[in-house]
C-alpha positions as CSV (number, residue, x, y, z in Angstrom):
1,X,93.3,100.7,88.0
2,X,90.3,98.6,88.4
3,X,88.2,99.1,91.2
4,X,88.6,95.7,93.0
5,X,91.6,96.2,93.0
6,X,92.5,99.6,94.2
7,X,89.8,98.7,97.2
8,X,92.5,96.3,98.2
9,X,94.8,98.4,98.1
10,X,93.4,101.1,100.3
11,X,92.8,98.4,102.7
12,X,96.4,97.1,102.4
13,X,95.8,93.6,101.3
14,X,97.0,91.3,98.8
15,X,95.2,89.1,96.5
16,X,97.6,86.1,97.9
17,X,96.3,87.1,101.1
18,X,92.4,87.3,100.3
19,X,93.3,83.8,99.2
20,X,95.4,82.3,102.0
21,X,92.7,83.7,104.6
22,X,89.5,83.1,102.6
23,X,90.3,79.9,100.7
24,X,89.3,81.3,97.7
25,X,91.3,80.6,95.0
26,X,93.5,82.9,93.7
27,X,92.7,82.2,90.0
28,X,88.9,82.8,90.6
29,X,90.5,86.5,93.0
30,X,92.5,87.6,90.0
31,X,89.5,86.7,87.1
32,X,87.0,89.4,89.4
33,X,90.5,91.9,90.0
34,X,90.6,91.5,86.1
35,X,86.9,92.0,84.6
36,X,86.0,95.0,82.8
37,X,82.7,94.5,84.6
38,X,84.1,96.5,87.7
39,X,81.6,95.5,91.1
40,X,78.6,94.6,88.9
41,X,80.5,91.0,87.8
42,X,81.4,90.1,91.7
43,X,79.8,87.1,92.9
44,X,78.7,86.5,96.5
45,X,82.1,84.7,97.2
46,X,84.8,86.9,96.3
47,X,83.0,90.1,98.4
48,X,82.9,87.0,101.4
49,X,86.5,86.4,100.8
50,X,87.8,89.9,101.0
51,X,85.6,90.7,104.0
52,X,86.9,87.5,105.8
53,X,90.5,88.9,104.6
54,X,89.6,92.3,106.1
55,X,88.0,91.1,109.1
56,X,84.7,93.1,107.8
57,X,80.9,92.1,106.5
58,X,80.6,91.3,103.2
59,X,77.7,94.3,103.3
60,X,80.4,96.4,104.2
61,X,82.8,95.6,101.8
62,X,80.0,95.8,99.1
63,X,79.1,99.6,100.2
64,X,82.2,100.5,100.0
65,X,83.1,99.1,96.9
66,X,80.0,100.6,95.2
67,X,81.1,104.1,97.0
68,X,84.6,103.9,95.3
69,X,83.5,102.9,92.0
70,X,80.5,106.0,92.3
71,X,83.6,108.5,93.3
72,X,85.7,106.7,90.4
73,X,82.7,108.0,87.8
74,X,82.9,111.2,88.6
């Protein structure tokens, strides 16, 4: 499961919800939940759009991204 998406998950929230609450749209949500690029191909606007969705900073949502993705390696 990729990253992106199993973050949402955790944090019980859907893509069409990131999207409804953030604006972003859900084409652009499901091309980042898709790449084989993990966290390193997120722009600036999708981590703003799931910390909106998540009521959180985008700083936050980035550290904790990059701390599941580190316990995913291992």
């Amino acid at each position: 499961m990729n990253v992106i998406q199993q973050y949402l998950d955790q944090n019980n929230v859907t893509r069409y919800k990131v999207s409804k609450l953030s604006g972003l749209g859900q084409t652009t949500l499901k091309a980042a939940v898709d790449s084989k690029n993990g966290i390193d191909g997120l722009t600036g606007k999708v981590i703003k759009a799931i910390a909106v969705a998540l009521d959180k900073t985008p700083g936050t949502v980035l550290d904790e991204l990059v701390q599941l993705e580190k316990n995913k390696k291992v």
